[in-house]
SELUM-931555 format. One line per field, with one value per residue (C-alpha): x, y, z; chain; residue in three letters; residue number from 1. Coordinates in pm, 1 decimal. Example, Ala and Ser with C-alpha at 12.3 -4.5 7.8 and 13.67 -1.06 7.14 Angstrom:
SELUM-931555
c1: c(1230.0; 1367.0)
c2: c(-450.0; -106.0)
c3: c(780.0; 714.0)
kette: c(A; A)
rest: c(Ala; Ser)
nr: c(1; 2)
END
This chain:
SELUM-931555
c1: c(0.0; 167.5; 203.3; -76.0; -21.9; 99.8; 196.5; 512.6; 790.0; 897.9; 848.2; 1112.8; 1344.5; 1376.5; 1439.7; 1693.2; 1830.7; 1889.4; 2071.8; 2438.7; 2641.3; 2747.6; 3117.2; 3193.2; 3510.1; 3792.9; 4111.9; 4405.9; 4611.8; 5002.7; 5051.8; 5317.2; 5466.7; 5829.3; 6046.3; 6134.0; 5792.3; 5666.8; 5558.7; 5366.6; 5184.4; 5153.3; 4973.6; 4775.8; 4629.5; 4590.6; 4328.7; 4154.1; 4149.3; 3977.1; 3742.2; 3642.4; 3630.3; 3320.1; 3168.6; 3175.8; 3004.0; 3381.1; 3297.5; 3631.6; 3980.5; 4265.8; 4618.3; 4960.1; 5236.9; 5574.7; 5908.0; 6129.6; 6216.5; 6146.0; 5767.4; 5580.6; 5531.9; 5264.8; 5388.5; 5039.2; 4732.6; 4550.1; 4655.7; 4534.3; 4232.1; 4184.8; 4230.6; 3965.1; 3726.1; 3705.2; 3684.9; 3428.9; 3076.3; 3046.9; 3349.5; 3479.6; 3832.5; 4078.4; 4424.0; 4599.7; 4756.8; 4902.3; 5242.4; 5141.4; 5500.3; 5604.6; 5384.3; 5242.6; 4909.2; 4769.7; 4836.9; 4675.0; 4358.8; 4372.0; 4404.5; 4137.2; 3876.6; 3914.7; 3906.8; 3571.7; 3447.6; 3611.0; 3476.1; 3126.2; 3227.0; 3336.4; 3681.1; 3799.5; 4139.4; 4359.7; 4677.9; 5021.4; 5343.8; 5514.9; 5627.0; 5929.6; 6266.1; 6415.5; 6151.9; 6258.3; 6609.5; 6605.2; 6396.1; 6668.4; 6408.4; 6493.7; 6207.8; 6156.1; 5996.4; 5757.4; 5478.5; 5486.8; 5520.9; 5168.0; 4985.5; 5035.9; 5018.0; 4649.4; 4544.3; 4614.3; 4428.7; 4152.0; 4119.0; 4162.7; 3865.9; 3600.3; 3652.7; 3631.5; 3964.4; 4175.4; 4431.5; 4768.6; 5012.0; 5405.0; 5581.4; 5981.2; 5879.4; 5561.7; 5391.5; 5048.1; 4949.9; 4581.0; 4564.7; 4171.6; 4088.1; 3908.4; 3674.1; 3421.6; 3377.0; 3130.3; 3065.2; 2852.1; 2973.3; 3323.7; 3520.8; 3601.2; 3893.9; 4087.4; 4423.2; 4660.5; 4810.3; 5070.0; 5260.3; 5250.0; 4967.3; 4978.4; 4714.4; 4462.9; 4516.0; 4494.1; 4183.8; 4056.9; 4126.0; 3988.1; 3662.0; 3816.8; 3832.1; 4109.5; 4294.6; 4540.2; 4784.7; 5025.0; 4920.3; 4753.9; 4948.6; 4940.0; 5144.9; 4976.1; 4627.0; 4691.8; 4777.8; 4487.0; 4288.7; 4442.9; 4374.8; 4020.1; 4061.2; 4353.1; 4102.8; 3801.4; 4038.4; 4150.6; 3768.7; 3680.1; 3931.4; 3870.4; 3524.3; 3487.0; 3267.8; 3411.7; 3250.7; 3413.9; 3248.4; 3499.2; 3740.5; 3903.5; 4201.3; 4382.7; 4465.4; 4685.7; 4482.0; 4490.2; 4213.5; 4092.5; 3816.8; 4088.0; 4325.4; 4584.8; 4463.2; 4525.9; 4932.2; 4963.3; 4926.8; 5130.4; 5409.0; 5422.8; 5526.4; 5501.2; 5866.7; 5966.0; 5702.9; 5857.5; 6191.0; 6093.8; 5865.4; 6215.9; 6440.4; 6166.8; 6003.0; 6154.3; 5944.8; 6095.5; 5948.9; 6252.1; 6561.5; 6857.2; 7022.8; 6745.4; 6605.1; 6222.2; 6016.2; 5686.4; 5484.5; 5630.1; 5659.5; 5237.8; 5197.1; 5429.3; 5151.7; 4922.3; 5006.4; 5109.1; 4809.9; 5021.2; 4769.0; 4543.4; 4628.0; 4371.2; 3978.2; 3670.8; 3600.4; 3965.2; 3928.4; 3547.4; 3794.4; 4075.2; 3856.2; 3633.7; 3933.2; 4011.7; 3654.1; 3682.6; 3990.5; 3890.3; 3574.4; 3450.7; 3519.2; 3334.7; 3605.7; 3807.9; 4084.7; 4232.4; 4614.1; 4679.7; 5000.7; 5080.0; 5124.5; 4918.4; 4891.7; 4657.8; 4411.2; 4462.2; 4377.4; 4114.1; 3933.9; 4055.4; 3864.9; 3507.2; 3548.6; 3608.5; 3308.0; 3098.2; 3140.7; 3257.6; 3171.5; 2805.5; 2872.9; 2947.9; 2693.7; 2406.9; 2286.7; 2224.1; 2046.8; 1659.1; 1694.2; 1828.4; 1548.4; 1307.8; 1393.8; 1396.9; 1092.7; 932.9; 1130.9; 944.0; 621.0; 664.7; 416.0; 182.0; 271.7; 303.0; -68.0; -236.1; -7.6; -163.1; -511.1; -507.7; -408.3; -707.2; -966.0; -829.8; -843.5; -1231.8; -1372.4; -1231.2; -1363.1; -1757.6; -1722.9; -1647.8; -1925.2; -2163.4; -2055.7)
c2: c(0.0; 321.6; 564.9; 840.6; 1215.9; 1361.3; 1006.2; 959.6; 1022.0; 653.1; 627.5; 922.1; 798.0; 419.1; 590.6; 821.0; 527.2; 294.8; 591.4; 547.5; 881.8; 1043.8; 1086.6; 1446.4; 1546.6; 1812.2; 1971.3; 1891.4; 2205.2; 2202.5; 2389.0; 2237.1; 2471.5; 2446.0; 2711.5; 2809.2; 2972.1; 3328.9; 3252.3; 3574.0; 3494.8; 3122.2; 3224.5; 3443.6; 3174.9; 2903.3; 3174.5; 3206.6; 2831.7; 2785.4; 3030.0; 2824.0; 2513.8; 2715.9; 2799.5; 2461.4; 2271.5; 2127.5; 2073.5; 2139.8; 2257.4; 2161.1; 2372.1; 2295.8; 2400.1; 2349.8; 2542.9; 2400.0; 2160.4; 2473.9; 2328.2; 2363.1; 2702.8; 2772.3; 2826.8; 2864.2; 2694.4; 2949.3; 3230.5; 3060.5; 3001.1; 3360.9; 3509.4; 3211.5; 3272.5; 3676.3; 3505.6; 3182.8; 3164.3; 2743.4; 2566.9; 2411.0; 2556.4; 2284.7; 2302.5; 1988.6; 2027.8; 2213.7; 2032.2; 2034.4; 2030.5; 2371.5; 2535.8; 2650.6; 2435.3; 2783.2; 2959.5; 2679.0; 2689.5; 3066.6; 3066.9; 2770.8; 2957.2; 3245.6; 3145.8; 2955.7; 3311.8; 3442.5; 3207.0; 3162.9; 2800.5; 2684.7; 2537.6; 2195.4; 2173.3; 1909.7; 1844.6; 1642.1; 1575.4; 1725.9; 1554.0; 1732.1; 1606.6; 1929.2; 2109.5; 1951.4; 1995.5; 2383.8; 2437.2; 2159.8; 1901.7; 1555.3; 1403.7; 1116.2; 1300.4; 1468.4; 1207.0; 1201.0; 1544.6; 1586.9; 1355.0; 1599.5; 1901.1; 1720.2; 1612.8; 2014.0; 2148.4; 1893.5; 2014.9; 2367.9; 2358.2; 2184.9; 2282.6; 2646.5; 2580.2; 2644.3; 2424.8; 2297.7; 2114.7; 2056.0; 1911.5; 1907.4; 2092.8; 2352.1; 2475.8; 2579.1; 2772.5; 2882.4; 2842.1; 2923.3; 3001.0; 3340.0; 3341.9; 3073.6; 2937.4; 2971.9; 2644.5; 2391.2; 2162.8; 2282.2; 2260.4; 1950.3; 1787.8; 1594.8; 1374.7; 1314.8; 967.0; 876.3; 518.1; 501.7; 385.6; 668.7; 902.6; 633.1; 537.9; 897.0; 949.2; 672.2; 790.5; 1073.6; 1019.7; 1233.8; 1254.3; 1116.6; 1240.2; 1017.6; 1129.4; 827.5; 846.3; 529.8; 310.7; -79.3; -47.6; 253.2; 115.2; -224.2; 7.8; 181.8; -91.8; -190.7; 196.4; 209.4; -99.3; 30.7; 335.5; 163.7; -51.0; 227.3; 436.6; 93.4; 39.3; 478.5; 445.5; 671.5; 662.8; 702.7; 725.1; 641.6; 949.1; 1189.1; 981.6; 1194.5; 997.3; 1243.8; 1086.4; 1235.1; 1288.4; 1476.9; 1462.1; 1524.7; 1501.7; 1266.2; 994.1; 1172.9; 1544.4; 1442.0; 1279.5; 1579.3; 1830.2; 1665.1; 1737.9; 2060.2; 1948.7; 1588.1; 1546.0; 1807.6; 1719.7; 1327.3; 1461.6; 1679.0; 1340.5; 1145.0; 1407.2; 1462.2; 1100.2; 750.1; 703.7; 523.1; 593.3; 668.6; 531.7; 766.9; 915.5; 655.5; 893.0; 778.2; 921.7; 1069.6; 837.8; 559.6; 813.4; 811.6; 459.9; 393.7; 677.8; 501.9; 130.5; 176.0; 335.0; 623.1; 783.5; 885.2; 1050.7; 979.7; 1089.8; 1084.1; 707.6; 591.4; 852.2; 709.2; 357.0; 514.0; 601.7; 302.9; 114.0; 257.3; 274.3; -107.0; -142.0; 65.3; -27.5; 323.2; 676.7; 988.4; 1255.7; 1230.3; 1526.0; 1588.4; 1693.6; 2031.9; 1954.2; 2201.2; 1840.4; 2074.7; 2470.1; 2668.2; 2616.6; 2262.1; 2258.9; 2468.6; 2214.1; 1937.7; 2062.6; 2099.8; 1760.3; 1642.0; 1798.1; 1775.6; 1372.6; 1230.1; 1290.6; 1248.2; 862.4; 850.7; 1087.6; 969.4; 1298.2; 1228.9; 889.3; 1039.3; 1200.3; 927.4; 734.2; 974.7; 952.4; 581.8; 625.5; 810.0; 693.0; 331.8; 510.1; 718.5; 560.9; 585.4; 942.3; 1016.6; 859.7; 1046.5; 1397.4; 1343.9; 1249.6; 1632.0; 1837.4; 1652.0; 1739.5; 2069.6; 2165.1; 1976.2; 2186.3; 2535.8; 2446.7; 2333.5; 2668.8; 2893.1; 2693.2; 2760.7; 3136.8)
c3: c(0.0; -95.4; 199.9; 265.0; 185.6; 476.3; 655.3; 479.4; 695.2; 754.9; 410.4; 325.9; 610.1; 478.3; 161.0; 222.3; 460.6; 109.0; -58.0; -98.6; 32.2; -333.8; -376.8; -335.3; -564.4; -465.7; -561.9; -363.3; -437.4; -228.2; -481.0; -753.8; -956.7; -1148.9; -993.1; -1355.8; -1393.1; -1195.9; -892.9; -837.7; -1152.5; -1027.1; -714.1; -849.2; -1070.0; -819.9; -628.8; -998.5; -1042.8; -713.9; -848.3; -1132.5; -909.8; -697.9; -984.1; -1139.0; -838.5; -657.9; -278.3; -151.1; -223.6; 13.5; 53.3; 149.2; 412.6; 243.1; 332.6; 63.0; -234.7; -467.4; -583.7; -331.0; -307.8; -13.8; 364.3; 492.2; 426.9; 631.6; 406.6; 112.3; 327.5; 350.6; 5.6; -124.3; 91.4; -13.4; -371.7; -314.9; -198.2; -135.2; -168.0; 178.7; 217.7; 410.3; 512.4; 337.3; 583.0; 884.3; 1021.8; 1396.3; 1502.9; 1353.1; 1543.2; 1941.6; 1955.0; 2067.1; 1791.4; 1546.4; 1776.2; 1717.1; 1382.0; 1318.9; 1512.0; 1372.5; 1007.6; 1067.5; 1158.9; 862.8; 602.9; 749.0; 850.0; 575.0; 679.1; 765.6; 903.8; 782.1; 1009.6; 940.5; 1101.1; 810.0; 482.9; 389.6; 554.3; 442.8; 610.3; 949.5; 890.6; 854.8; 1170.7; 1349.0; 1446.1; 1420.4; 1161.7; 1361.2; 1655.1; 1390.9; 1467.0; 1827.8; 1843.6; 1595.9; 1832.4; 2132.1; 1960.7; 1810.2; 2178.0; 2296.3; 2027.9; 2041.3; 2418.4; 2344.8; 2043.3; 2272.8; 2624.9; 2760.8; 2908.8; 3102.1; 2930.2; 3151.3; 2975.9; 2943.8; 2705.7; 2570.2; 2300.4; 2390.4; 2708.6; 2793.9; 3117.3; 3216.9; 2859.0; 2661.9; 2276.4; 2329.4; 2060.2; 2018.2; 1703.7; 1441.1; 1319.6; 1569.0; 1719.5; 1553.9; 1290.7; 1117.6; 1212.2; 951.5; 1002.3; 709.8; 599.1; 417.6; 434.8; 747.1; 1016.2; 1275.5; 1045.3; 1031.5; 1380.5; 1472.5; 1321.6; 1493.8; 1818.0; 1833.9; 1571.0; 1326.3; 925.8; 732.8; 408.1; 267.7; 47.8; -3.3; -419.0; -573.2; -700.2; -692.2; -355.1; -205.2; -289.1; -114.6; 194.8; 161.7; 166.1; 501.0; 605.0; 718.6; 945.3; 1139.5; 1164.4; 1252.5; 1541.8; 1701.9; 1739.2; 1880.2; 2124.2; 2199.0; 2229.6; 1912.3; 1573.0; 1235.0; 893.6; 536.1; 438.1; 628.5; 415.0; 134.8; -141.9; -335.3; -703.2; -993.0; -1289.6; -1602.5; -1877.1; -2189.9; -2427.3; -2589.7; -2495.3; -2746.7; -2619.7; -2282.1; -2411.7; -2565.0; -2268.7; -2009.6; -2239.9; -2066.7; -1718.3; -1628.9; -1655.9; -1452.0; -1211.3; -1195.7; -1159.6; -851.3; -678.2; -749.5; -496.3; -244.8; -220.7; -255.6; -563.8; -876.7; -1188.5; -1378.1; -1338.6; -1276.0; -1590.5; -1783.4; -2111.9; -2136.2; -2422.4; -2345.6; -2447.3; -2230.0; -1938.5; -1938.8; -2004.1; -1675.9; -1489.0; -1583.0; -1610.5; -1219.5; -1091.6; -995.1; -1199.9; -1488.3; -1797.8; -2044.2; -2110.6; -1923.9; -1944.4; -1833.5; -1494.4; -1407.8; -1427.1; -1225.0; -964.5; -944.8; -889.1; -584.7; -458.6; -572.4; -352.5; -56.0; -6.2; -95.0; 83.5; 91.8; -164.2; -468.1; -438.6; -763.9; -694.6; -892.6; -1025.3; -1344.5; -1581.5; -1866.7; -1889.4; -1727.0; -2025.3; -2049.5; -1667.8; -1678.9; -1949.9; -1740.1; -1410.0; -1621.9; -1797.3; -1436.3; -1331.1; -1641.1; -1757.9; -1424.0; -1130.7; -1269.0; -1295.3; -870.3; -733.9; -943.5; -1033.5; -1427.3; -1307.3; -1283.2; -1591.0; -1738.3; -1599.4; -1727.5; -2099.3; -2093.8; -1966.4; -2220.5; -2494.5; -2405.3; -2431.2; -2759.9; -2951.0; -2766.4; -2641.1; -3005.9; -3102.0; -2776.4; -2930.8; -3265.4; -3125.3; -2881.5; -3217.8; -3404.3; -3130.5; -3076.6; -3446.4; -3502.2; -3220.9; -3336.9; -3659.8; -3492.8; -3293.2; -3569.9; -3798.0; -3511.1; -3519.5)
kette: c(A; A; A; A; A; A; A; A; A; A; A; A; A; A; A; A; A; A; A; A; A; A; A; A; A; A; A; A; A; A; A; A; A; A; A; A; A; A; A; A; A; A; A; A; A; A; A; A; A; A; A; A; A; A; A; A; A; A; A; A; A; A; A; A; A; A; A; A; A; A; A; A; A; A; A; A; A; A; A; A; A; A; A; A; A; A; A; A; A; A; A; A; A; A; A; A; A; A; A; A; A; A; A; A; A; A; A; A; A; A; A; A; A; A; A; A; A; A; A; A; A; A; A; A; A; A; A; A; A; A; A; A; A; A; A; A; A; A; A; A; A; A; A; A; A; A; A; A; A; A; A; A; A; A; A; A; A; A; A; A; A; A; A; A; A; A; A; A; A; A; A; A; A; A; A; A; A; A; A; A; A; A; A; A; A; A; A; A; A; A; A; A; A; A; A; A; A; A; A; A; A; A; A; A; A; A; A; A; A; A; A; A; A; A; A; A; A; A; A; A; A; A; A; A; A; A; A; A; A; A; A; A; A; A; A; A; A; A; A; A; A; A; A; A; A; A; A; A; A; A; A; A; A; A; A; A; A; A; A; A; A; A; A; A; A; A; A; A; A; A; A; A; A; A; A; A; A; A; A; A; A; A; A; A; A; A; A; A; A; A; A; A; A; A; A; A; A; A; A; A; A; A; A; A; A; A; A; A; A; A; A; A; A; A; A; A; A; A; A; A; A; A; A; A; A; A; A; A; A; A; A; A; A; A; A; A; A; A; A; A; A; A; A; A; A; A; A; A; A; A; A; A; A; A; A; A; A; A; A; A; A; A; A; A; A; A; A; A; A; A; A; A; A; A; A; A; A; A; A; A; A; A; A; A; A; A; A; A; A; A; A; A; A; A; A; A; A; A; A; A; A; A; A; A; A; A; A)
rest: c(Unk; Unk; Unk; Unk; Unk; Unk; Unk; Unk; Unk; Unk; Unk; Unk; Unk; Unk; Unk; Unk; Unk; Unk; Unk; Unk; Unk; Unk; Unk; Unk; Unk; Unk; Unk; Unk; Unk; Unk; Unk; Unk; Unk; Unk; Unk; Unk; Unk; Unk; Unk; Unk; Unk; Unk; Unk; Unk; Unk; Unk; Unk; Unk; Unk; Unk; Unk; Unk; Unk; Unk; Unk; Unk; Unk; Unk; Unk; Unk; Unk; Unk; Unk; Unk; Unk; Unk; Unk; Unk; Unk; Unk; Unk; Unk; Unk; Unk; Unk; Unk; Unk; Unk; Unk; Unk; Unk; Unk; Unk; Unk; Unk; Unk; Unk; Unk; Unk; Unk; Unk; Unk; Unk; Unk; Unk; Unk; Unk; Unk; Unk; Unk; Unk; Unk; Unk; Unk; Unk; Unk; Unk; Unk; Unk; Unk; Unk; Unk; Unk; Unk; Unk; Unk; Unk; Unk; Unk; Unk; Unk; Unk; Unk; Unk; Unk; Unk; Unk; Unk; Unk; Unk; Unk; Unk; Unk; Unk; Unk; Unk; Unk; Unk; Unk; Unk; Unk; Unk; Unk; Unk; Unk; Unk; Unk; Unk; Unk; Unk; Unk; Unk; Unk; Unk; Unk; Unk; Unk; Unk; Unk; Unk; Unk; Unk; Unk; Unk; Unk; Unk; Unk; Unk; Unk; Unk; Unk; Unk; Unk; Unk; Unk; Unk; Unk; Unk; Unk; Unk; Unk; Unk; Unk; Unk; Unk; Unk; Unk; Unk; Unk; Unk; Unk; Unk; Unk; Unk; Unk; Unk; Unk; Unk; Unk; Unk; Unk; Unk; Unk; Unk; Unk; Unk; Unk; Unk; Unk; Unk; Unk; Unk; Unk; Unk; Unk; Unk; Unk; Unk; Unk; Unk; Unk; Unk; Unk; Unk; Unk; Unk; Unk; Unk; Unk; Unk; Unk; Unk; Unk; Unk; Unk; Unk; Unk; Unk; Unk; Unk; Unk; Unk; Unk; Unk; Unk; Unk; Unk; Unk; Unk; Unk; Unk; Unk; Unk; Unk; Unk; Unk; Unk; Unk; Unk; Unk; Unk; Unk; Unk; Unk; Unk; Unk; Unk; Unk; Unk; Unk; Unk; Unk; Unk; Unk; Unk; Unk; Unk; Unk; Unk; Unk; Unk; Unk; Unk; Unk; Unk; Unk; Unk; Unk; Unk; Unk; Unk; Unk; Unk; Unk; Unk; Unk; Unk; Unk; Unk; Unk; Unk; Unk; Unk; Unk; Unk; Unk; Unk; Unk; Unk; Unk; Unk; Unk; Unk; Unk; Unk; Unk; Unk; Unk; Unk; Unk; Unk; Unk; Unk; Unk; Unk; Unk; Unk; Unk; Unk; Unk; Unk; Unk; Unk; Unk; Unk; Unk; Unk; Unk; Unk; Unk; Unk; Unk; Unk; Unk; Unk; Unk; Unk; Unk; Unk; Unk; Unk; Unk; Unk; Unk; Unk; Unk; Unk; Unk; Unk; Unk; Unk; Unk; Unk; Unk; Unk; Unk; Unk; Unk; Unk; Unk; Unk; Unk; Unk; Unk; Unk; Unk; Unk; Unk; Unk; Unk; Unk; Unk; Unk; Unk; Unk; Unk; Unk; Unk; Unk; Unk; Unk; Unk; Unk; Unk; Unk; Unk; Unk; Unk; Unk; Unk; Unk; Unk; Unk; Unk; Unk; Unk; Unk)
nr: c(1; 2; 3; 4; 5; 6; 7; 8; 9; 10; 11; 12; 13; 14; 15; 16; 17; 18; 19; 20; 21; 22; 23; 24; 25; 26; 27; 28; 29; 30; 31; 32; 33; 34; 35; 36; 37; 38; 39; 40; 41; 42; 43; 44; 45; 46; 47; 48; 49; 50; 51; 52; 53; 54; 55; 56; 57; 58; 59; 60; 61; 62; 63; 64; 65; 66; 67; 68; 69; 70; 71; 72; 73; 74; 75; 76; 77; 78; 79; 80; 81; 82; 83; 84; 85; 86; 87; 88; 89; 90; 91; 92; 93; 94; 95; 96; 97; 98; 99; 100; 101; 102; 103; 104; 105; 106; 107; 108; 109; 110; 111; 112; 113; 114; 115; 116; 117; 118; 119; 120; 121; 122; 123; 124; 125; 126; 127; 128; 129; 130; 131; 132; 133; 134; 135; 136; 137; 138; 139; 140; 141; 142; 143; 144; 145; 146; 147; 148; 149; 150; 151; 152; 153; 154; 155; 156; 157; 158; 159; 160; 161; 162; 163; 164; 165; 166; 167; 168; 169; 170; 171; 172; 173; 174; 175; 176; 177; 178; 179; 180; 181; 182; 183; 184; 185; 186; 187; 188; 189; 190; 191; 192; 193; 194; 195; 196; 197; 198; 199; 200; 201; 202; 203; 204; 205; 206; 207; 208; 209; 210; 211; 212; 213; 214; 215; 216; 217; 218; 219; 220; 221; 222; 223; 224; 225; 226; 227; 228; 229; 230; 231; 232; 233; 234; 235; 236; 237; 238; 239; 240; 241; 242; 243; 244; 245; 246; 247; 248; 249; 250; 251; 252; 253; 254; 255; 256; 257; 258; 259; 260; 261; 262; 263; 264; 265; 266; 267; 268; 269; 270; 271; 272; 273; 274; 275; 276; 277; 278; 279; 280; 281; 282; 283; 284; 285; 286; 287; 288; 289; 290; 291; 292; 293; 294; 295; 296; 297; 298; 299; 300; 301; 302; 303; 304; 305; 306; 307; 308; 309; 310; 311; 312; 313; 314; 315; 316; 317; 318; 319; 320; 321; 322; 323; 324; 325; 326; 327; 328; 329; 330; 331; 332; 333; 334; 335; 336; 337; 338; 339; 340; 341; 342; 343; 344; 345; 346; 347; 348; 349; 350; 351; 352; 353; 354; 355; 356; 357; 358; 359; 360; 361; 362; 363; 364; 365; 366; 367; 368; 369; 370; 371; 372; 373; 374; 375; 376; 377; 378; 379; 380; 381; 382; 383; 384; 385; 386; 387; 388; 389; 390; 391; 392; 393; 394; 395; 396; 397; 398; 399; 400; 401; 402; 403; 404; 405; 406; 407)
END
């Protein structure tokens, strides 16, 4: 029996109960950019890019906090935070991420609150140990204290965000005394809290501690996805054994991905600056894609992308694939983050981020699916549709003609 008019809330709640979560879909924006090119110029068009990305329907854009290798441009994800959100009406702006240890936990909480006032709460903070050794090195930490050193800085902040204080706590490396946040925040409860992952366990276990999000950022390929696929148990473990809640949806995968309307379009961009971009990955990360002093054509240098699941260079069809293969792998997770990586120009980019948006995404939130549905629909029922049209313009025309006889 269907439901009665006005009786139908269990009948909208089992429904929206059976509906699988949509995958949202993001830009995960360090930023790259080859130190040969202006970086004024470059900065300037990450904010425009992030622009387009509102405009085009992307639910979140994430920025980095480098201090060298000569790429990775941005020192503050907060700053970026704060020029976007003076450009953007929608997007979610998230750190991706903050390295905990570099800073006073008190500052972070600071800053955090104060941006979710400033962008109308539409932050989520993304925190990390730190990926860069170099980074360490210049500020004389040892890198192996990095992780440790994140998990207290995370359990201070945690505190400081969701208690009115005061805060009292000592460590080797940062103090607080009668410490508070003054200003409340915006958002309620808070703002999202998001823990980066990389090859190792303590992000997922972290984010199972304390019920928090999880980005991972280890790249996809046939290594890094059989981690991942180990990553939401260690997560899930640890909110048991905490007493915590987790959900897959708070899970975000950043991929490397450019596309085309063409397999060949698509070859033909990356010519720009997936070289460079390798060669950079091969001095900051232990990753082996080219041999050193090997020469490896262009060609070969995609089909080794993409043949490894490192990525996706290709058209529409081969990224749905990419991506289903990790959902396929994972288990499924709530956001696809596009890395912003300068492998094409800015035009090639900018066509890349519609097409992304445009021929996609549609195939994992299900959007295109009731209209779909509705032209199979009628297209089942066009002769008859057709017949009744016909039959509506005959009637119509016989009784104008019986009026106008009848004067």
């Amino acid at each position: 029996m269907e439901p009665k008019a006005g009786n139908n809330g269990s009948a909208v709640k089992n429904a929206t109960a059976s509906r699988k979560a949509p995958l949202r879909c993001g830009v995960f924006l360090p930023p790259y950019h080859n130190p040969r090119r202006n970086p004024t110029m470059a900065i300037e068009q990450d904010l425009r890019h992030v622009e387009d990305l509102d405009r085009l329907g992307f639910h979140q854009v994430w920025f980095g906090e480098h201090h060298s290798g000569g790429y990775e441009v941005g020192p503050s994800p907060e700053l970026m935070i704060a020029a976007a959100a003076q450009r953007t009406s929608r997007i979610e702006l998230c750190s991706g991420v903050i390295s905990l240890p570099y800073h006073h936990p008190l500052m972070v909480a600071d800053r955090i609150t104060f941006l979710d006032h400033m962008t109308r709460g539409r932050i989520r903070i993304g925190v990390g140990p730190g990926a860069l050794v170099a980074d360490s090195q210049m500020m004389g930490m040892d890198y192996n204290v990095l992780r440790p050193r994140m998990e207290e800085s995370l359990d201070a902040i945690l505190e400081l965000l969701n208690t009115p204080g005061p805060v009292d706590r000592k460590t080797e490396w940062f103090s607080l005394e009668d410490a508070r946040v003054q200003l409340g925040p915006y958002s309620y409860p808070g703002v999202p809290i998001t823990v980066a992952a990389a090859m190792s366990p303590s992000g997922p276990k972290l984010a199972g501690k304390y019920g928090l999000g999880l980005l991972s950022i280890g790249g996809t390929s046939a290594k890094s996805v059989e981690l991942l696929s180990q990553t939401w148990d260690i997560t899930t473990h640890e909110a048991n054994v905490y007493g915590q809640s987790v959900d897959r949806n708070d899970w975000a995968i950043v991929g490397n991905i450019h596309i085309a309307d063409t397999f060949e379009q698509a070859v033909e961009d990356t010519r720009y600056g997936l070289r460079d971009f390798m060669d950079y990955r091969h001095v900051v990360t232990p990753m082996k894609m080219i041999e050193p002093g090997e020469e490896v054509a262009h060609e070969e240098l995609v089909r080794r992308v993409n043949e490894s699941g490192y990525g996706c260079i290709g058209d529409a069809n081969d990224a749905i694939d990419y991506i289903q293969k990790i959902i396929d792998r994972t288990g499924g997770f709530g956001t696809f983050l596009a890395t912003a990586h300068d492998w094409a120009d800015i035009e090639a980019t900018s066509r890349m981020y519609r097409i992304l948006m445009r021929d996609v995404m549609p195939r994992f939130t299900g959007t295109c699916e009731p209209l779909l549905n509705s032209y199979h629909w009628t297209q089942a029922r066009k002769e008859g549709f057709s017949e009744r049209f016909a039959t509506g313009i005959s009637q119509a025309t016989q009784d104008y003609e019986r009026a106008k006889s009848a004067g």
